[in-house]
N, C-alpha and C positions, 0 to 999 in steps of 0.2 A: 785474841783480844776483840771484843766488843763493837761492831763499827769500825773493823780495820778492812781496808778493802786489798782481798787477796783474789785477782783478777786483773788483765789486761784490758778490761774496756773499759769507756766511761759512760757513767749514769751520768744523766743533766739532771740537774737543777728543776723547779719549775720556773717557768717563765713567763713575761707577760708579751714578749714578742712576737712570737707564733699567732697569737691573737689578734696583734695590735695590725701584723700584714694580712692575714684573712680580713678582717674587716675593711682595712684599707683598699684592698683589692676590689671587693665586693662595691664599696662607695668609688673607684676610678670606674670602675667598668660603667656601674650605672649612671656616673657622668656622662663618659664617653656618650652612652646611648640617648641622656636629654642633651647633650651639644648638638650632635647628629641632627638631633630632629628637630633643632631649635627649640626647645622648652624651656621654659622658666625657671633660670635656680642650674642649668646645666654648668654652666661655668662655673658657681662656686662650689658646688657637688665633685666636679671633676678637678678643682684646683685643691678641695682637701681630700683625698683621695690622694693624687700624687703624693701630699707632703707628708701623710700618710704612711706612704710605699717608703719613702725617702727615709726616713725619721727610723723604719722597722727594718729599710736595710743597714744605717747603719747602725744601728742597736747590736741588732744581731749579730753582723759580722764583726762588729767589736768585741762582742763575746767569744765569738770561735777564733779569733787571732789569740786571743787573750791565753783561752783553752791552751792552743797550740804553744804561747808561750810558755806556759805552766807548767807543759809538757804530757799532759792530758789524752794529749795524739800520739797514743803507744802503735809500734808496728804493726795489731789487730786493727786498732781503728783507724789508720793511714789505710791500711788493705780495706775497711767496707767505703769508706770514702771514694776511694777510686772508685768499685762498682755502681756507688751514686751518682759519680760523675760520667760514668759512660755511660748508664742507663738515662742522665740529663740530656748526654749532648744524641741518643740514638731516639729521644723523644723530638728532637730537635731537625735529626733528619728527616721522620716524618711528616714534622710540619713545611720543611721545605720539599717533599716530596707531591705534599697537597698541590703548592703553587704549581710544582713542573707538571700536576696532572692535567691539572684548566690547562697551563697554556699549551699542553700537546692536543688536547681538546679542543681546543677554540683553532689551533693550526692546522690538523688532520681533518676536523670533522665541521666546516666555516655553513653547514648546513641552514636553509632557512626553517624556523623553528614555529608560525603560525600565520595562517591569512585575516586581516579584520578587513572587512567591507569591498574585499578586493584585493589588497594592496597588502603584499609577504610583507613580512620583518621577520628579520633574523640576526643574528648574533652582532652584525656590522653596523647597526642602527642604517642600512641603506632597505628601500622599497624593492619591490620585486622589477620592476621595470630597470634598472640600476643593480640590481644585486649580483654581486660576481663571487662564485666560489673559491674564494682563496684568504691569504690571512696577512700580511695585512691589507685590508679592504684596498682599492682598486684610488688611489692617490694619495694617501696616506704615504707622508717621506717619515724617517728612519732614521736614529743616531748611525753615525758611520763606526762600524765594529771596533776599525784599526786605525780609530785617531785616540783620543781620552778614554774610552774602554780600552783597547789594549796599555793604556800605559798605566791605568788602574790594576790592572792585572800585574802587570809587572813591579807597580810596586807592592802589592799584597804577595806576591812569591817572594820581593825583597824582604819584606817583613818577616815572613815566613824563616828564611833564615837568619834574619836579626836575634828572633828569639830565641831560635836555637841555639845559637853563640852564646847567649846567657845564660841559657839553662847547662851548657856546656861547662861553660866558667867557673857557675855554681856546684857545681856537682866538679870539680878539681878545683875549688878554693878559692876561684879567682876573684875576688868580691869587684874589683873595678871592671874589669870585663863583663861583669853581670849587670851592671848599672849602664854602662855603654849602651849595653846590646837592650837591653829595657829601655836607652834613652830611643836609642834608635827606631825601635817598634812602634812608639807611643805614637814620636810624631810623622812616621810612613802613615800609623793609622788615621792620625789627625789629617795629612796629606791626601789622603784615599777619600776621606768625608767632603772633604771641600771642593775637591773634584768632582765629588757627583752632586753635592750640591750648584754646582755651577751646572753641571750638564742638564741638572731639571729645568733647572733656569732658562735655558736656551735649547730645549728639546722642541721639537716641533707637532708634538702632539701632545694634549691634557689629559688627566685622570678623568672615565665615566665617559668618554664622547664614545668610544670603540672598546671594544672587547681585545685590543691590541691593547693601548694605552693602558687599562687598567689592567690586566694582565702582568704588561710591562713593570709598573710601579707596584704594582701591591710584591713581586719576586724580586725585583731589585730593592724596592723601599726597604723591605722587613732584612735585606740582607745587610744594609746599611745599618739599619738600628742594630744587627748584631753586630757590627764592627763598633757600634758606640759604645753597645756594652763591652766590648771587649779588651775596648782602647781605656774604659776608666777602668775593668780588672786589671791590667794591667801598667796604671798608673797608679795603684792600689800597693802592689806589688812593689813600684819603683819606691814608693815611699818608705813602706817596710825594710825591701832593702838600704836604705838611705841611714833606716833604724836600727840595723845590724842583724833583723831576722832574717831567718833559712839557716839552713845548716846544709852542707851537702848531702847528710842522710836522714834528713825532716825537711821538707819543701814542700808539701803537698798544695799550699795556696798557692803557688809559682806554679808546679807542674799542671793544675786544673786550670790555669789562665793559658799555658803555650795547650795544650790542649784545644783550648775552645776556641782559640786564635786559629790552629792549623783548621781545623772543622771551617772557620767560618772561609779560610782560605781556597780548601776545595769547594765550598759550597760556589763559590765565587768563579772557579774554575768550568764549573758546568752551566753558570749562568753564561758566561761568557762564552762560551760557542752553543748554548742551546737557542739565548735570546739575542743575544746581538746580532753573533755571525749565521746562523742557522734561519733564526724567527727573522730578522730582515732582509733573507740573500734575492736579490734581484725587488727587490722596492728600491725607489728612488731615493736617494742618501740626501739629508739635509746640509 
């Protein structure tokens, strides 16, 4: 028959969404860079941009839920899915692989970097008369490792097997225990953001003064936004579940959320003994 599709995959549709987040992207980013430098117009450039992002995320993913209700998402295309999703989140290592590169660089190597009129600067924003070889510069206090970091860590390993529970549950029918274990993740995660929010609040050193600080925040900041994103995947999920989808042998929107969860887990793991306990061991704890 004519038009009858004898095939496991699916052809999409064309779309106007794939378009609508390139362009959007393109108009955030170039916000981002007239806010930065103060220019004229950067605000509202960068405020439609986001709504932009917002508007093509959920377009989008309103269609691939849709798909997947439809049933669209045959066992081939659950199998390239996954390969998308590990090739997303091993895109994602390298990006946090960037952060860990600086700051073993700026720890290992605190070298002064040029002389103007006399007078070194180097990476510590300190003068050569004052310049001391080490990281973080020479009075510069420090979050204390094992007060609020470690119990951020602990609960991002609680979380860690929250989700697992759920995904357990799911995959053996449990539909309540999978809403539990979702409820539980969401607000560990939501618990973990507010905590470090408080800790910027009361950290004792700013973004841009030292090549510590911002080192600090640009590895810890960007690992936070991924727990944000992570925390609305998977309040994504809660809802869905709430709606009666997953099935214990169709999940793949559920299993690419504990995925990206556990990723942002270990990422979290190595921050935490490379910069906390490592990057501040013997500087003076605030």
């Amino acid at each position: 028959m004519a038009g009858a599709k004898n095939h496991d995959y699916h052809i999409l549709d064309p779309d106007i969404w794939p378009l609508v987040g390139a362009l959007s992207g393109l108009t955030f980013t170039s916000g981002m860079v007239l806010f930065m430098h103060e220019m004229t117009g950067g605000h509202l450039v960068l405020g439609l941009g986001l709504a932009g992002l917002i508007a093509a995320f959920f377009g989008w993913f309103s269609k691939v839920v849709n798909e997947a209700q439809r049933g669209d998402h045959t066992p081939v295309v659950q199998l390239h899915m996954r390969y998308g999703m590990i090739l997303f989140i091993a895109s994602e290592v390298m990006f946090f692989v960037g952060w860990f590169w600086s700051w073993f660089d700026f720890a290992l190597f605190p070298a002064p970097l040029e002389v103007v009129d006399g007078v070194t600067f180097n990476r510590l924003g300190q003068d050569g008369a004052a310049a001391l070889q080490q990281f973080p510069a020479k009075g510069i206090e420090v979050l204390d490792a094992f007060d609020l970091p470690l119990l951020n860590t602990l609960i991002l390993l609680c979380s860690g097997t929250t989700v697992t529970w759920a995904h357990h549950s799911l995959i053996h029918g449990d539909r309540e225990g999978l809403k539990k274990g979702l409820w539980l993740t969401v607000l560990l995660g939501a618990l973990f953001t507010c905590i470090q929010a408080y800790e910027y609040g009361h950290a004792p050193f700013a973004f841009g003064q030292n090549t510590y600080g911002s080192a600090f925040y640009m590895a810890t900041g960007f690992h936070g936004f991924h727990v944000l994103v992570g925390t609305i995947f998977l309040i994504v999920c809660l809802v869905r579940a709430y709606k009666g989808h997953f099935t214990p042998k169709q999940h793949f929107g559920f299993e690419a959320a504990a995925w990206y969860w556990h990723f942002v887990d270990v990422v979290w793991l190595f921050l935490f003994v490379v910069v906390y306990v490592w990057g501040g061991w013997g500087a003076p704890i605030h």
